[in-house]
N, C-alpha and C positions, 0 to 999 in steps of 0.2 A: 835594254838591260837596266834595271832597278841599282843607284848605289844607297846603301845604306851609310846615314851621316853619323858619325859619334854628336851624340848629344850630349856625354859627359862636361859641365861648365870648367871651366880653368881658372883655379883662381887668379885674383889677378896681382899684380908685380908690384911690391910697393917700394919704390926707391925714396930713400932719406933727398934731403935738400941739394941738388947738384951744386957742387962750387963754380960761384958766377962773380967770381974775384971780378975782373974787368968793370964788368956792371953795379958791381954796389960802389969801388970807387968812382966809375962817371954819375953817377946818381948823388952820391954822398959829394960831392965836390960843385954840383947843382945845387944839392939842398943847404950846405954850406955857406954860399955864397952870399954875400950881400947884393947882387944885380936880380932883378924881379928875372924869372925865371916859366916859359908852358913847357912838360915836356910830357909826352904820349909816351906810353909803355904800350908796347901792341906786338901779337903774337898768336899762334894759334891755341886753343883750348888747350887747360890744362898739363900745362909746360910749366907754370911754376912764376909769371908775372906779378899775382897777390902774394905768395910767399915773399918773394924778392924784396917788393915796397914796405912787408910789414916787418922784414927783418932790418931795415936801414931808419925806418921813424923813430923817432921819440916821443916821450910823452908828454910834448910842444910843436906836435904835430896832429890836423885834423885826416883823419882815414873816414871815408864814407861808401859806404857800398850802396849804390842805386839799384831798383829793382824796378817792377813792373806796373808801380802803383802810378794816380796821375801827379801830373807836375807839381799841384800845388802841396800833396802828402809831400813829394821827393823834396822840396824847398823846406819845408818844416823840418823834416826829417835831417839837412845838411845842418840846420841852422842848432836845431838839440845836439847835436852833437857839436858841434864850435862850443855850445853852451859848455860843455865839458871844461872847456880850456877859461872863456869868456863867463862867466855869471852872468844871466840874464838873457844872453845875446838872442835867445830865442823868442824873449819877451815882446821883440817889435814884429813889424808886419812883414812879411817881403812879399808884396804883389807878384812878383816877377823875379826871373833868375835873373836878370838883369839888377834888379837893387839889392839880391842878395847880393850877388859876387861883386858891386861896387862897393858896400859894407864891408864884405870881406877884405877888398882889396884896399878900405883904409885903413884897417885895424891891423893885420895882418904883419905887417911889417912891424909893429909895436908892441900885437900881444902873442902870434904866435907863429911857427915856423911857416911851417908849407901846410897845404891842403890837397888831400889826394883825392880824386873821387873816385873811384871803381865799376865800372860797369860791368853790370851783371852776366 
């Protein structure tokens, strides 16, 4: 016996931003701090982890979204965007993600908050 499938699409469900009170205070109270601070935001697709981070930043904070380019575009690409906050910062060389994020990791504490990177 043959079933016949509805091919009609549905659209799809668009829910506003869930309140994730808990989570923006432990984040906000990270970003806060004066103790150097890693923390991983991880979670399955599409749940709302980029909204989260981008409603708690400020505009002394670097947000970078990585993609699928090679290492050394994604190194330019973090360092233009620091530039944002830093004048110049993009002007030096970073061989390596290693002398970028030890550059990062001197300035940082004196010119701007946190740096988020985002994976694609």
């Amino acid at each position: 016996m043959l079933m016949k499938h509805n091919t009609e699409r549905i659209p799809a469900l668009k829910l506003g931003f869930l309140n994730r009170e808990k989570e923006i205070v432990r984040l906000k109270k990270v970003l806060d701090s004066n103790d150097p601070a890693f923390v991983v935001v991880y979670g399955r697709r599409r749940i709302g982890k980029s909204t989260l981070l981008q409603k708690i930043i400020s505009d002394k904070d670097v947000y970078y979204c990585a993609d699928q380019r090679n290492s050394s575009l994604q190194i330019v690409g973090l360092a233009e965007e620091i530039s944002r906050i830093i004048p110049g910062f993009a002007d030096a060389e970073y061989p390596s993600w290693k002398a970028l994020l030890a550059s990062i990791n001197s300035r940082a504490k004196h010119e701007f908050n946190s740096t988020i990177i985002k994976s694609y």
